[in-house]
N, CA, C and O atoms as a DFTB+ gen file, in Angstrom:
276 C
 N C O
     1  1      11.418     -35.107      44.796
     2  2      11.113     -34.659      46.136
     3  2       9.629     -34.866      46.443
     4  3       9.236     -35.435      47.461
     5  1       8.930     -34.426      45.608
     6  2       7.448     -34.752      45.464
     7  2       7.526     -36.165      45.904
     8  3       7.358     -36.311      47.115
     9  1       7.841     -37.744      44.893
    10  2       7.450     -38.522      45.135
    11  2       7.861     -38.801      46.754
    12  3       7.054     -38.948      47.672
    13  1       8.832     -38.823      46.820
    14  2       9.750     -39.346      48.339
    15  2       8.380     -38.630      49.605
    16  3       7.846     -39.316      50.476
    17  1       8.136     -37.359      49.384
    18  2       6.968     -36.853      50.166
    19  2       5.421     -37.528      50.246
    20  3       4.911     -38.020      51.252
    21  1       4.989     -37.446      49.281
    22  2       4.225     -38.092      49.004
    23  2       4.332     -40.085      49.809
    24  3       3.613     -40.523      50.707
    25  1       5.326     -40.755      49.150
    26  2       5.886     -41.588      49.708
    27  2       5.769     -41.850      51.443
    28  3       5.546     -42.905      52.036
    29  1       5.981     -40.628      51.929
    30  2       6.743     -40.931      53.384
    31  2       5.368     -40.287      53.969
    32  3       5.329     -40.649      55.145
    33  1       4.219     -39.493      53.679
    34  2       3.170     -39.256      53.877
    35  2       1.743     -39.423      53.783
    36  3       0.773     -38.912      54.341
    37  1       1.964     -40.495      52.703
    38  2       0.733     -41.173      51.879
    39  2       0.152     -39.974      50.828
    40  3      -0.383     -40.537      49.873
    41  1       0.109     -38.957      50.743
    42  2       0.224     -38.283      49.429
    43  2       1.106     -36.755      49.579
    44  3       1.831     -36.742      50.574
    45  1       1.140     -35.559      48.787
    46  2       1.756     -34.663      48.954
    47  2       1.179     -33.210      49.465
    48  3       1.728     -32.197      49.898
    49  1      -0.514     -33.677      49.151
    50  2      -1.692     -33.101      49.965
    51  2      -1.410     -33.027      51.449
    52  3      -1.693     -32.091      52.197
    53  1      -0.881     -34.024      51.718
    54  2      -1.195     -34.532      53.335
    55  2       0.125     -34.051      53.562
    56  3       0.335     -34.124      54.772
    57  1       0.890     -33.697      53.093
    58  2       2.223     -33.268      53.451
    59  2       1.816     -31.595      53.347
    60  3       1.970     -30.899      54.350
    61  1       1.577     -31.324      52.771
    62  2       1.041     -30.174      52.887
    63  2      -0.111     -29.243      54.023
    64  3      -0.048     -28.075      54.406
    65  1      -0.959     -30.156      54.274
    66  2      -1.980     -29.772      55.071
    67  2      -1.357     -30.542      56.013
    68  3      -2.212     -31.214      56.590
    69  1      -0.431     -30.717      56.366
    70  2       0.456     -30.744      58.146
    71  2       1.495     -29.630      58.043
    72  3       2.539     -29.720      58.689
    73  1       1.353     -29.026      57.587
    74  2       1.866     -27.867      57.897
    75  2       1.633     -26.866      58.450
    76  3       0.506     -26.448      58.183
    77  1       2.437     -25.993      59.419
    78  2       1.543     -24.685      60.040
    79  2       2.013     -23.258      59.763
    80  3       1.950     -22.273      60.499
    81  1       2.627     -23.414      58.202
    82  2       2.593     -21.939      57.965
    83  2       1.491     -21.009      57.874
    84  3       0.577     -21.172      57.066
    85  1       1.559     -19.883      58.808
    86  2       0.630     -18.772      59.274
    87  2       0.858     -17.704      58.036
    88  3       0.107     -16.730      57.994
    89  1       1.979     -17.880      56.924
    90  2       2.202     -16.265      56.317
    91  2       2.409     -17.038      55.199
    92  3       2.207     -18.251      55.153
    93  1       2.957     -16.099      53.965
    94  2       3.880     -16.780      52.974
    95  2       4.997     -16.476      52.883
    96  3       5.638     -16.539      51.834
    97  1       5.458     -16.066      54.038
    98  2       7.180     -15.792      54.179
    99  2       6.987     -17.685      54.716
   100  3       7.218     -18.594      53.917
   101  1       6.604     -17.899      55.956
   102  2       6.792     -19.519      56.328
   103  2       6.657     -20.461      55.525
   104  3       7.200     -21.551      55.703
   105  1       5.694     -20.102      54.224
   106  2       5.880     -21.352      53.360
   107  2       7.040     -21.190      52.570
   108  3       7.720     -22.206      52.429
   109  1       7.480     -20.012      51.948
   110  2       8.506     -19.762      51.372
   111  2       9.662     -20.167      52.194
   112  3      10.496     -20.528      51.363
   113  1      10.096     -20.286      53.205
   114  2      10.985     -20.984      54.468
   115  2      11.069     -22.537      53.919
   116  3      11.983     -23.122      53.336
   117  1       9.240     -23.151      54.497
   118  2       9.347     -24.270      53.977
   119  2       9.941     -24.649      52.998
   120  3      10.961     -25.328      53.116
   121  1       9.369     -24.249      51.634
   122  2       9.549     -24.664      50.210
   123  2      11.136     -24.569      49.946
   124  3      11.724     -25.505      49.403
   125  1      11.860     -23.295      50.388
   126  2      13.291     -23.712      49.904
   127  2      13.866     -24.627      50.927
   128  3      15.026     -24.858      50.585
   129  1      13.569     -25.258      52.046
   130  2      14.498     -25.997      52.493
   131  2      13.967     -27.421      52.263
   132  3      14.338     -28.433      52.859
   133  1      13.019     -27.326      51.281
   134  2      12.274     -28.553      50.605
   135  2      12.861     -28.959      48.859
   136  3      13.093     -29.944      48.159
   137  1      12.883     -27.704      48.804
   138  2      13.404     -27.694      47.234
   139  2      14.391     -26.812      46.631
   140  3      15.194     -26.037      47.152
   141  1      14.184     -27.065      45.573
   142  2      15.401     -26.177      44.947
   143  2      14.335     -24.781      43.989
   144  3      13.142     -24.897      43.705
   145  1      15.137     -23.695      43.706
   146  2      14.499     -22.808      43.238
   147  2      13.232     -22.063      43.400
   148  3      12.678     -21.368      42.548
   149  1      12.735     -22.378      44.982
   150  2      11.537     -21.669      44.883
   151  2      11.749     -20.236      45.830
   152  3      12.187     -20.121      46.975
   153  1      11.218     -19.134      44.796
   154  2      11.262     -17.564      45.718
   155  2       9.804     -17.852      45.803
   156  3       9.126     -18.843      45.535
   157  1       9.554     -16.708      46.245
   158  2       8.238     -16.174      47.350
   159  2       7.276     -16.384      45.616
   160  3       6.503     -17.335      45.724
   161  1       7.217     -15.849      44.458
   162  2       6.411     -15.714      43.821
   163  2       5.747     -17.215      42.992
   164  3       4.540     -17.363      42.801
   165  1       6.754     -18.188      42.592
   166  2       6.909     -19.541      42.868
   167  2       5.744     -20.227      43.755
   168  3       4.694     -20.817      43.506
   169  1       6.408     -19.878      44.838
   170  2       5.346     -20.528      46.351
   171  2       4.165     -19.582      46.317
   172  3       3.291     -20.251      46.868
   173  1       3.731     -18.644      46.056
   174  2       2.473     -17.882      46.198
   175  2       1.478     -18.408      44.623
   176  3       0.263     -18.604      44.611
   177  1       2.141     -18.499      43.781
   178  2       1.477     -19.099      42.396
   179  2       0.471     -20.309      42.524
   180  3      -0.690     -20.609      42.243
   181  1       2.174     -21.087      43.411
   182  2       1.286     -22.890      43.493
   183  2       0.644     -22.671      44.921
   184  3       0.344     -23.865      44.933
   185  1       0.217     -22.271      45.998
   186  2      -0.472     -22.156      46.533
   187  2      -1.748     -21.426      46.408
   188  3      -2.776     -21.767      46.993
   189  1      -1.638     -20.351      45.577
   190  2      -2.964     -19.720      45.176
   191  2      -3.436     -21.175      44.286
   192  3      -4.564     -21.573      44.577
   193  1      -2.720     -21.950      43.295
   194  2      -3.306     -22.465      42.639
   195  2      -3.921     -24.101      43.491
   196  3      -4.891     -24.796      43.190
   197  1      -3.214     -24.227      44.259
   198  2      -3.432     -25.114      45.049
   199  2      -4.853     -24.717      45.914
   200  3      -5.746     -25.551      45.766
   201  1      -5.089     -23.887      46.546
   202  2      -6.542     -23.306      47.095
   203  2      -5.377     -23.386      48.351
   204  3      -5.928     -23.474      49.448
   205  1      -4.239     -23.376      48.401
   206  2      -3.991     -23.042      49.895
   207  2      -3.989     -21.665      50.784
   208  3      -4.183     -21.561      51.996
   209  1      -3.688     -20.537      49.729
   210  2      -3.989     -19.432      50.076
   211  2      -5.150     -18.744      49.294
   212  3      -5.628     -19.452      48.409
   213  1      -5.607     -17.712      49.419
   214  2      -6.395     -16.982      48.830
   215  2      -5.980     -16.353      47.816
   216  3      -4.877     -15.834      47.991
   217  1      -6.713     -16.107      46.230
   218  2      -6.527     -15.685      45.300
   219  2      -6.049     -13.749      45.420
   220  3      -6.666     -12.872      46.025
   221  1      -4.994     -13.643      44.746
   222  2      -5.315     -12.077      44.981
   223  2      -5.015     -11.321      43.737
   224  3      -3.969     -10.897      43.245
   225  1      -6.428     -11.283      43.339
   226  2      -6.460     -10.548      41.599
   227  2      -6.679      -8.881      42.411
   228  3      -6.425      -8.620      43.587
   229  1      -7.185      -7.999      41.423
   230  2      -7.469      -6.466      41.567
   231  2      -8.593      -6.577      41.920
   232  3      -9.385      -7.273      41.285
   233  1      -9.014      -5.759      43.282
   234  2      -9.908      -5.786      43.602
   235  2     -11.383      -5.541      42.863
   236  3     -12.464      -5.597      43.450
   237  1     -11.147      -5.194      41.125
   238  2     -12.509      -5.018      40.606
   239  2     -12.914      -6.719      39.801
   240  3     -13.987      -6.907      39.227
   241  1     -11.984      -7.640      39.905
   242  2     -11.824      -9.075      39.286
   243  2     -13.013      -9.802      40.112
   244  3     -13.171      -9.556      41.307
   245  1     -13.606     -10.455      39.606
   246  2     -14.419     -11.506      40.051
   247  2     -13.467     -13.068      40.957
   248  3     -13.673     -14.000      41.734
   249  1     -13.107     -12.850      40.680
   250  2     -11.973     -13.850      41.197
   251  2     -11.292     -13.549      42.682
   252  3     -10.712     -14.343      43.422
   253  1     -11.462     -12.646      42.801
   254  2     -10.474     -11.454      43.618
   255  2     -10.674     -12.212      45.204
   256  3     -11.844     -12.574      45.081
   257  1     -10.360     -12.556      46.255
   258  2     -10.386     -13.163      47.552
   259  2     -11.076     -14.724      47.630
   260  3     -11.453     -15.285      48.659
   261  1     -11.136     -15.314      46.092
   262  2     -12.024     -17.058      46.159
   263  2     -10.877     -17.761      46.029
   264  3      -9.914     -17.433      45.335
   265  1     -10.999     -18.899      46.816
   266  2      -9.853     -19.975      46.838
   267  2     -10.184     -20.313      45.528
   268  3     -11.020     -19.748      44.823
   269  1      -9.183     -21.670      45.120
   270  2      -9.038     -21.998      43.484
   271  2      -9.448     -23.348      43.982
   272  3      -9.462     -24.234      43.127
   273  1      -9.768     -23.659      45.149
   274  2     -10.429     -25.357      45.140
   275  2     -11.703     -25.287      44.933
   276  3     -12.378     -26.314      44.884
């Protein structure tokens, strides 16, 4: 699915950043009617890890509200 995206977009970045999910209920929307097996914690993992959303450790973590890009 990746490649075919990637493929039909010139990478999977760019498939991504045309997107206009506002929450992570909408990406979670996205992602399962994109793929197979993804719940909300899935899609919040690879997007925190992606820098698409914001990190959310305990608020005493150094890490705690910095994107991962």
């Amino acid at each position: 699915v990746v490649q075919s995206l990637r493929d039909e977009h010139g990478s999977f970045k760019h498939w991504l950043d045309r997107q206009t999910c506002e929450s992570l209920e909408d990406w979670v929307k996205l992602f399962r009617a994109t793929f197979k097996f993804m719940g909300p914690e899935i899609v919040n993992e690879f997007l925190m890890s992606t820098g698409y959303i914001t990190i959310t450790h305990d608020a005493g973590c150094w890490l705690n509200g910095k994107r991962a890009r």
